[in-house]
N, C-alpha and C positions, 0 to 999 in steps of 0.2 A: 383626962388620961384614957388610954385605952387598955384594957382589958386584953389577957396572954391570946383566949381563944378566937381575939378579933383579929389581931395577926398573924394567925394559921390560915393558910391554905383552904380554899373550899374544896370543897369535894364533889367532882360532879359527877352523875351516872346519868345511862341511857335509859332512853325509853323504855330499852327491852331490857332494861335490869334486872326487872322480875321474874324475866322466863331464864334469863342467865342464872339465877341463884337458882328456881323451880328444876333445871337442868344437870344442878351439880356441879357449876361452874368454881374454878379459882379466880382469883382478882387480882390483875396488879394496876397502882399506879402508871398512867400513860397520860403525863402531858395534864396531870388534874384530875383525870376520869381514871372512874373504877372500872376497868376493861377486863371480860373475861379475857386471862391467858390459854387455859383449856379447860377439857369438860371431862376427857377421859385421858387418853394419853398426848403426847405431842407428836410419836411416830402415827399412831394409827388417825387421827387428826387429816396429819398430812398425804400420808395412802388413800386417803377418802377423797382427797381433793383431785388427785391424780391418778383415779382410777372410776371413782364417781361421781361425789358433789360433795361441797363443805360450803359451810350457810355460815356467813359471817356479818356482825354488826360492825359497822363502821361509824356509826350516829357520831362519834367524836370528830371528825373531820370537819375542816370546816367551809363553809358555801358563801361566797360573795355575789350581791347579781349587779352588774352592770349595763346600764339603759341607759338612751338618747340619740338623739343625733347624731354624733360623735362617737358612737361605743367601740366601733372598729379602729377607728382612728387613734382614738386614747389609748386601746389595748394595745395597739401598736407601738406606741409609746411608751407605754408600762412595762412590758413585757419584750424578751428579745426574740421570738417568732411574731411570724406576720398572719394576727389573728384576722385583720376584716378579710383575709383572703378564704378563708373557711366557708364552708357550705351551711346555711342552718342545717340543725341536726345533724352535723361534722364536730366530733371533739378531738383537740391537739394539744398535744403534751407542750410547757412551757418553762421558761425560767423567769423569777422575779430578781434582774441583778440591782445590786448598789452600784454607785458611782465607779467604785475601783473594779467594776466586774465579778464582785465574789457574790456567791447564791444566798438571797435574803428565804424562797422557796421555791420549789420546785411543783408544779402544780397543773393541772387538766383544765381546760376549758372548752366548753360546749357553744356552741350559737345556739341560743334558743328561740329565736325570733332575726326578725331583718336588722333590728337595733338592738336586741339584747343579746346575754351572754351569762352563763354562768360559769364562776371559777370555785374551783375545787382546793384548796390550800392543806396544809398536815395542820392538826391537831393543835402540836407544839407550837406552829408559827402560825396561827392564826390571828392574836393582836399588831405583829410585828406583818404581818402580809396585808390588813386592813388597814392601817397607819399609812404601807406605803404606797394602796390603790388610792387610797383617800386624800394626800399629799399631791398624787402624780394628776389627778384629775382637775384639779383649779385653774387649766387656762380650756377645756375641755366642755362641752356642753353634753355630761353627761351627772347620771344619777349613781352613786355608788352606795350598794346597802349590804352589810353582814346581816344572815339569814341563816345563820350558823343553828341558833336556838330554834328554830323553825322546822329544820328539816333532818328527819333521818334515813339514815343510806345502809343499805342491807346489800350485801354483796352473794349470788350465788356463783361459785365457782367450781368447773369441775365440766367435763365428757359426758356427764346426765345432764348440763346445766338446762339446757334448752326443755329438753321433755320435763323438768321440771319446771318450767313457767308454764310450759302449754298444758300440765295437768291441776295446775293450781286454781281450787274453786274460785270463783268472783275475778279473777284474772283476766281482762281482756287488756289487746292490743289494736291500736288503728291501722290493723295492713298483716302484714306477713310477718313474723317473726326469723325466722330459718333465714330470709335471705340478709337478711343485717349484717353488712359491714362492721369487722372491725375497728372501734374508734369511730363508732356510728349511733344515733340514738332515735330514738322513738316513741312517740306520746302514747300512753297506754291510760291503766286506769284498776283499781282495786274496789268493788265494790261502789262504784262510780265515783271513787275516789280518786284524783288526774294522780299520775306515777311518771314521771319521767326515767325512760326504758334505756341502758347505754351498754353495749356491748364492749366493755372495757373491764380492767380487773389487775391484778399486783400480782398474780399468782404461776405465770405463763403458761397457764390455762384457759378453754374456753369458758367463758362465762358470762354474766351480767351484773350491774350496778342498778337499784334501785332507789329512787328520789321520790321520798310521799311526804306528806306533813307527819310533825311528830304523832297527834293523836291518833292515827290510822296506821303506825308501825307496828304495834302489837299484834293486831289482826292480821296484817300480813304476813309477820313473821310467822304465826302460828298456822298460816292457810299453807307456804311453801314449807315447812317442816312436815306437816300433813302428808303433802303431795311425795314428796322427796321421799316420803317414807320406804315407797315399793323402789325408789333406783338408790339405794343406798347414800341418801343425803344423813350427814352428820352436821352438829352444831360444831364449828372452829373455832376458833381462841387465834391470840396474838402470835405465839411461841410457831404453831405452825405456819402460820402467813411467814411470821418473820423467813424459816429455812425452804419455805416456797418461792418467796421471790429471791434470797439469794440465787437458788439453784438456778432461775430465770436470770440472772445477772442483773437485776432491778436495785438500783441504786436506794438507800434509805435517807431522808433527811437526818441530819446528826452524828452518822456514820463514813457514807462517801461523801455526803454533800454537805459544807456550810459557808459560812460567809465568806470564807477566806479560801476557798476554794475556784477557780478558774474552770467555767464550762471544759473547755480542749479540758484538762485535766482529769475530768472524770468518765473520758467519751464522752463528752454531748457537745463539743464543738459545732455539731450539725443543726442543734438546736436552738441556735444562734444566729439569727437572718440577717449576716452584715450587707445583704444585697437588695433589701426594700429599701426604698427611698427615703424613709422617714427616720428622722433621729430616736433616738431612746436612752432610757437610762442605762450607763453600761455600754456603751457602745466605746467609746474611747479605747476604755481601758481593753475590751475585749477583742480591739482592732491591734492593740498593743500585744497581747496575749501573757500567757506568763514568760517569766526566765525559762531558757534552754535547760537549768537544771533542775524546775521545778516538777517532783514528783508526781509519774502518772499511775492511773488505776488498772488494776492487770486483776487476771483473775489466776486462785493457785490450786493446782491439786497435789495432792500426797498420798500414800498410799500408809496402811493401817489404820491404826482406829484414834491417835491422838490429834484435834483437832487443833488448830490454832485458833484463838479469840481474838475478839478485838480488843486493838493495844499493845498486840502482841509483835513483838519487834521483830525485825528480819535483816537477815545478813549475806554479803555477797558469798562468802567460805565459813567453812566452819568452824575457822580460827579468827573471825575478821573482829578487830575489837568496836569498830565502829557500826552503828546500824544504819542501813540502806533503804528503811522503807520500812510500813507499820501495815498491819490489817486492822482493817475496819473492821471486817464483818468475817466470822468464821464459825463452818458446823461442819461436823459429822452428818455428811450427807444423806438424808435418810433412802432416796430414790438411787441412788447411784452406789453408795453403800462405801464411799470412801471421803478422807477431810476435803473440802474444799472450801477458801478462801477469798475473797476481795481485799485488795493490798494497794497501800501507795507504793510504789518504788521509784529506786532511780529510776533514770532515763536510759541507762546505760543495761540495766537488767530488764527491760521490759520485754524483748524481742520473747518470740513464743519460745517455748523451750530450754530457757533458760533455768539452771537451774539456783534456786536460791536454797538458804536455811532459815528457817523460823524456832524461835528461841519459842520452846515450850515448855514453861516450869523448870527452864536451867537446861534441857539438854535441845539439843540444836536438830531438828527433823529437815530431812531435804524435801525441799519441794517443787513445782516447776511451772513457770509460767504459763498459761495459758491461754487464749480468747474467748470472750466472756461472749453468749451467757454458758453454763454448764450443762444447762438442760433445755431441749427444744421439744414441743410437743410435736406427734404424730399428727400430721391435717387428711 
C-alpha cells in the first residue's frame, strides 16, 4: 500500500528560492513549482519592466538539447517551422503539433552548434513535449536529452536591460553585446562559468535570457540584482510577466493555446512552414486548416476600470442569449490604464472595430475588437 503523502504532488522550487523568500516574495503554485508571483506590488513590478528593468527567474521552464546528424532534419519533422534553416546562435519561435494539428507546446529553439539545438518548452508541458521529441526522433540519427533539472534561466527585462549586463561584476561576453539581434544569442560566461546569452524575452521589452547550470544561478542572480541596483532593476514575479506580455499580445500556453486549438486560430498560421519539403507531424491536418466557423483570436479594449477575465463570455448585443466567443486572458491594463482583452470569437465579429459585449459578473460591458499586440515598445 501506499501511504496519502506518496500521492501528493512534489513540490518543486528553484534554485533561487532563497533569495525569493530572502526578498519578501509571495508563492504560487505554477505547473509544480513554488514560483514567486510578486515581491512588492504587481503594478509597480510591472512599471519597472517598462520603464527600467525587472529580473525574473524562469528556472521552471523547461530545456530539451537535441544532437546528431540529423538534428535539423528531425526538428523538422517534430516541429512545424523549418529549424535546420537557422543560423547557429539564431533562435526561432516554434509549434509542437499533434496529428490533428492542435498545440501539444509552443516553444523557442536555439541552434547551438552545427548539429545541435536547444529547445525551450513551458513548464506545464514539459513531460508531455519530451514524450513527443522523444517518440518523434526513432527513425532519426539523433540524441534527444531533457536537461530541465540542469539548467536555470534568469531573464533580464526592461530599457536598462543591456547596461545591466555590461555592469555586472564577473560578466563577460565573447564579442559585442549592443549589437545583438533580436532572436539572437551569444556565448558568454559568469565568473568563467559558460552562460548562454539570447536576446529574447515574454515581455515586449528589450531584454535578455540567461542559460548557466543550476549551481552558478545564485551567484548570478545576486551579481545582476547588484548591478541593476543604480538603473532601477526590481525582482518580478509571475502576476507581472503575466499583464506584460498580454499587453505584448504574447500568447500564453493554457489560455490561447492548447491541443485543440489550430495554429490560423490563434495568429500563428505563419508559423507553420507548409512550404519546406519535408513532412511533419501535423501537416495534414494543418493543410486542412480549421472549419470557416471556428473561433479566432482578436484582441479587446474597453474603456473604465471593469476588466474581463478569463472565461469570461462574450456577446454579439447586448441582448444576445447565445455567447459568441470567450476571453482567455483579461486585465486592467496597467501601462495603458484601461481593460484589455484576448478573446476567441466568431469569425463574423472579428473585423477590427467591431464592437462586442462581455458579460462581466452579470452586466454586459462593450467592448471592441482590435489588432493585437496592445502595446509596442519605442525602438
Amino acid at each position: 500500500m501506499t501511504s496519502a503523502s506518496e500521492n501528493q504532488p512534489v513540490e518543486r522550487f528553484s534554485p533561487l528560492h532563497q533569495a525569493h523568500v530572502d526578498a519578501g516574495a509571495s508563492f504560487t503554485d505554477f505547473a509544480g513549482w513554488q514560483m514567486p508571483v510578486r515581491y512588492s506590488s504587481d503594478l509597480a513590478e510591472h512599471h519597472a519592466v517598462r520603464t527600467a528593468a525587472g529580473l525574473f527567474d524562469l528556472s521552471h521552464m523547461a530545456e530539451i538539447e537535441v544532437s546528431g546528424p540529423d538534428a535539423g532534419a528531425y526538428l523538422d519533422f517534430a516541429l512545424a517551422g523549418k529549424l535546420s534553416a537557422i543560423e547557429p546562435l539564431q533562435a526561432k519561435y516554434s509549434l509542437l503539433l499533434n496529428e490533428a494539428g492542435g498545440i501539444i507546446d509552443d516553444v523557442v529553439v536555439y541552434r547551438t552548434g552545427e548539429t545541435d539545438y536547444l529547445v525551450v518548452a513551458n513548464a506545464g508541458n514539459r513531460f508531455p513535449a519530451v514524450e513527443a521529441f522523444t517518440a518523434r526522433s526513432a527513425r532519426f540519427d539523433v540524441s534527444v536529452t531533457d536537461t530541465s533539472d540542469d539548467v536555470a534561466l534568469i531573464a533580464v527585462q526592461g530599457p536598462n536591460a543591456l547596461a545591466i549586463l555590461q555592469a555586472t561584476a564577473g560578466f563577460t561576453v565573447d564579442g559585442d553585446l549592443e549589437p545583438l539581434k533580436y532572436y539572437r544569442a551569444m556565448r558568454g560566461a559568469f565568473t568563467d562559468i559558460p552562460v548562454l546569452i539570447a536576446r529574447t524575452g515574454y515581455t515586449g521589452e528589450d531584454g535578455f535570457e540567461l542559460y548557466i547550470d543550476v549551481p552558478h544561478a545564485l551567484a548570478l542572480w545576486q551579481a545582476l540584482a547588484a548591478a541593476g541596483e543604480a538603473h532601477g532593476l526590481v525582482p518580478a514575479g509571475l502576476a507581472s510577466r503575466d499583464t506584460l506580455r498580454l499587453e505584448a499580445g504574447m500568447p500564453l500556453y493554457g489560455h490561447e493555446l492548447n491541443t485543440k486549438t489550430f495554429p490560423a486560430q490563434a495568429g500563428l498560421g505563419r508559423v507553420v512552414n507548409l512550404a519546406k519539403e519535408t513532412d511533419f507531424i501535423g501537416r495534414a491536418a494543418s493543410e486542412e486548416g480549421p472549419s470557416a466557423e471556428a473561433r479566432v483570436l482578436v484582441g479587446l479594449v474597453a474603456e473604465g476600470k471593469r476588466a474581463g477575465r478569463a472565461d469570461y463570455a462574450i456577446f454579439a448585443s447586448a441582448d444576445a442569449t447565445e455567447p459568441a466567443g470567450m476571453i482567455t486572458s483579461g486585465a486592467l491594463s496597467p501601462t495603458l490604464g484601461h481593460p484589455i482583452a484576448m478573446a476567441y470569437v466568431a469569425p463574423a465579429l472579428a473585423r477590427p472595430d467591431t464592437q462586442v459585449y462581455v458579460d462581466v459578473r452579470g452586466t454586459r460591458i462593450p467592448a471592441t475588437v482590435t489588432q493585437l499586440p496592445f502595446y509596442k515598445r519605442q525602438k
